[in-house]
N, C-alpha and C positions, 0 to 999 in steps of 0.2 A: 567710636570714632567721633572726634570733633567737629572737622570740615575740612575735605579738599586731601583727604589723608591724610590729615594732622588727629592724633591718638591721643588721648586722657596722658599715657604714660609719656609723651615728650612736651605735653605741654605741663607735667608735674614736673621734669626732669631739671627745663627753662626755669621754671619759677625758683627752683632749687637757686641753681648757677646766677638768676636774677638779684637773689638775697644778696650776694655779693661773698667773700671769703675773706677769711683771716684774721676773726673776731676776738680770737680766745689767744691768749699767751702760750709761751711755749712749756713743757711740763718740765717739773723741777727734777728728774732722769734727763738727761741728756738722748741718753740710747731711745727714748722713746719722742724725739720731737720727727713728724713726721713732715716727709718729701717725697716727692714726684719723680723718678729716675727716669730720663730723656736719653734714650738711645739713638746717638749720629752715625750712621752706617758712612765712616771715611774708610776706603778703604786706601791702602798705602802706594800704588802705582797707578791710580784712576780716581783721583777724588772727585765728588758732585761739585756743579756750581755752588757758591757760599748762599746765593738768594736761593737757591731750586731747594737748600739742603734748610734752612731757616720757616720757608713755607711750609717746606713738608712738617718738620716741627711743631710750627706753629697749628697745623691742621690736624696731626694726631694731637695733642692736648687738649684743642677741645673737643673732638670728636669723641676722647673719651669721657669725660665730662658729660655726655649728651645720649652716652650708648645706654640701649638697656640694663645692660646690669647693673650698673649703680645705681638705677632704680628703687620704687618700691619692692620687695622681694626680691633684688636681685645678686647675685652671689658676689659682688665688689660693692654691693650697700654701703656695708658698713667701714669697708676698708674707705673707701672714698669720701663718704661722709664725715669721720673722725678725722681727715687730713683736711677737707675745706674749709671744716669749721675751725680750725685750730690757725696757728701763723703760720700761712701758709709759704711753700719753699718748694721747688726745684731743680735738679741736679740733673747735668746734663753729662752724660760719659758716652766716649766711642767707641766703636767696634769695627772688626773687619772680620774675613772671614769665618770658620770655624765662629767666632766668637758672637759674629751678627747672625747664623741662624741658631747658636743657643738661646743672643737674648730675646729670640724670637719664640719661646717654647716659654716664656714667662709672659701670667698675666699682661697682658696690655693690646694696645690697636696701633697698628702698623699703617702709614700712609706714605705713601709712593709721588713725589714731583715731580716731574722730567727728569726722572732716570733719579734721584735724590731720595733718598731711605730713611724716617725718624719714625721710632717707635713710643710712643710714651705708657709707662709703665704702671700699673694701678698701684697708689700709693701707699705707704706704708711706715713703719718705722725708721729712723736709719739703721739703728742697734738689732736689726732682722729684715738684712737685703740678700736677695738671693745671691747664694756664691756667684752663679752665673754671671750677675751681676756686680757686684761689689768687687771683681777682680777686673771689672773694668777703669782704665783708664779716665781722669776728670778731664788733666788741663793735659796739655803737651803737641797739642795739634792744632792748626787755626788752619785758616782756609783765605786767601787774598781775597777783600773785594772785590766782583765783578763788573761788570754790565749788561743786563739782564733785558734789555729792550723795553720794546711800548708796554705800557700796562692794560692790560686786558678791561674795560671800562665799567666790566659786569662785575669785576671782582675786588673784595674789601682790600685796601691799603692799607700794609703795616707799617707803620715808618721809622725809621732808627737812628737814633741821633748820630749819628757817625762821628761826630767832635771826642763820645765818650772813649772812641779805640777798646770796645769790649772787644775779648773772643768771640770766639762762633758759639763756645760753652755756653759764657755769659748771655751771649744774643739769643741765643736758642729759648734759654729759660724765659729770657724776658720776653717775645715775641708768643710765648705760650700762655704768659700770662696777659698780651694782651688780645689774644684770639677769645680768651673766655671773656673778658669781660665784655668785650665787641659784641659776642654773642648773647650776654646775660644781657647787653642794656638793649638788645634787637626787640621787636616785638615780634611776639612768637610766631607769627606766621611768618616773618621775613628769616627767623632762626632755622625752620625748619625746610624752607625753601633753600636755603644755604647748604642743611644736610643735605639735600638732594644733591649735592653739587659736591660731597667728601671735604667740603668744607675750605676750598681751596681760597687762596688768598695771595696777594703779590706781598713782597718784602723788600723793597728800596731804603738805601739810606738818602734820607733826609737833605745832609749836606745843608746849604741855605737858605732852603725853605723852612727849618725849623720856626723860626720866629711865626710865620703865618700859619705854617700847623697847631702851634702852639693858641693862637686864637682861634681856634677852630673846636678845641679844646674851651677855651673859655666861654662861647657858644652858646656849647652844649650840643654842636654838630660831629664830634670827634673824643674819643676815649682814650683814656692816658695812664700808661703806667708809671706809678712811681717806685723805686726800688729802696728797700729797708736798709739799703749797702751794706751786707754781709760779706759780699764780696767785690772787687773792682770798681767801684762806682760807690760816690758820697752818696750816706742816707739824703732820703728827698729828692736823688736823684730823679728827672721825668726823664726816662728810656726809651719807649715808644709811646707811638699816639697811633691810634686807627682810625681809620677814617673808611666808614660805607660809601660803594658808587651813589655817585647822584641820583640815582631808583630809586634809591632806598630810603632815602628821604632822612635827617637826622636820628641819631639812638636816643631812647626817652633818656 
């Protein structure tokens, strides 16, 4: 033990996710560039809020990022290892019944928002995704923006440019990759004290505040995705920015 309940193996886990991701090119196979498959539990006659559904999202990705196994010795090592290191990617597909608790019997860690279901999948190839999976649905579903009330003042801000009109697909991916790195640039006792907490986070679009998030970002108080635009959104896109409660004091 470290201190305070913080373990050798989550403060290896931080330092990992702290390195940053996405160093390496994609391989000259196509079948073998590897993604993250993002399970949206929409179902067809009761969908979740779009914010409850993007949180939860956003908190299983990095939560799995964070879990033991992908540890030292641990049996999603090296699957997880070999997709951070690489260009890293995203894919977010929905399910509903019958089909959300198959992709629930696959590798990954499921987290629950207000009643909103995302599971994110331990990563892999794409040329070797589980049927269960790969018979899933990409695009074809979005979800209106809500209004999701006060923000909780304990809890990390994702914020989403709303100007870009992504999906919930697109949003999901990006708000997942701005959970890790929220969490990579935390210092590790503020990361793990966040575990404690299933990792939970609010999701607001931005709307007009972007400009001032956006310095906030310049800082060095606020962290920012920017997307390779693979899809929907110009490369260089900035997608989200996160931003820690005021506790928490800026991300190194």
């Amino acid at each position: 033990m470290v201190s305070g309940g913080l373990d050798a193996g989550f403060v290896a886990r931080h330092a990992e996710l702290a390195l940053g991701y996405g160093g390496g090119g994609d391989p000259d196979d196509p079948a073998l560039v590897q993604a993250m498959q993002l399970v949206l539990h929409i179902p067809k006659n009761d969908p979740p809020r779009r914010s409850a559904l993007l949180a939860a999202a956003a908190a299983a990705a990095v939560a799995l990022c964070l879990d033991p196994r992908v540890g030292a010795d641990g049996e999603w090592e090296q699957r997880y290892l070999t997709w951070k290191r690489s260009r890293i990617r995203k894919v977010a597909r929905r399910a509903r019944g019958a089909q959300w608790l198959a992709a629930n019997e696959v590798d990954g860690v499921t987290i629950e928002v207000d009643g909103a279901q995302a599971r994110a999948l331990v990563p892999g190839p794409v040329g070797d995704i589980d049927p269960r999976v790969r018979k899933l649905q990409i695009g074809g579903t979005d979800i209106e923006p809500d209004e999701p009330g006060p923000i909780d003042p304990e809890l990390p801000v994702l914020w989403v440019d709303s100007e870009l009109g992504m999906t919930v697909g697109k949003a999901a991916a990006q708000v997942g990759h701005a959970s890790m790195l929220l969490a990579g640039a935390l210092p590790v006792e503020q990361a793990f004290a966040w575990s404690a907490h299933g990792y939970r986070c609010a999701v607001r679009e931005a709307g007009p505040r972007w400009p001032e998030l956006s310095r906030l970002v310049g800082r060095g108080a606020a962290t920012a995705v920017r997307d390779a635009g693979f899809t929907e959104v110009a490369p260089g896109s900035m997608t989200v920015i996160g931003v820690p409660p005021a506790g928490w004091g800026d991300p190194a």
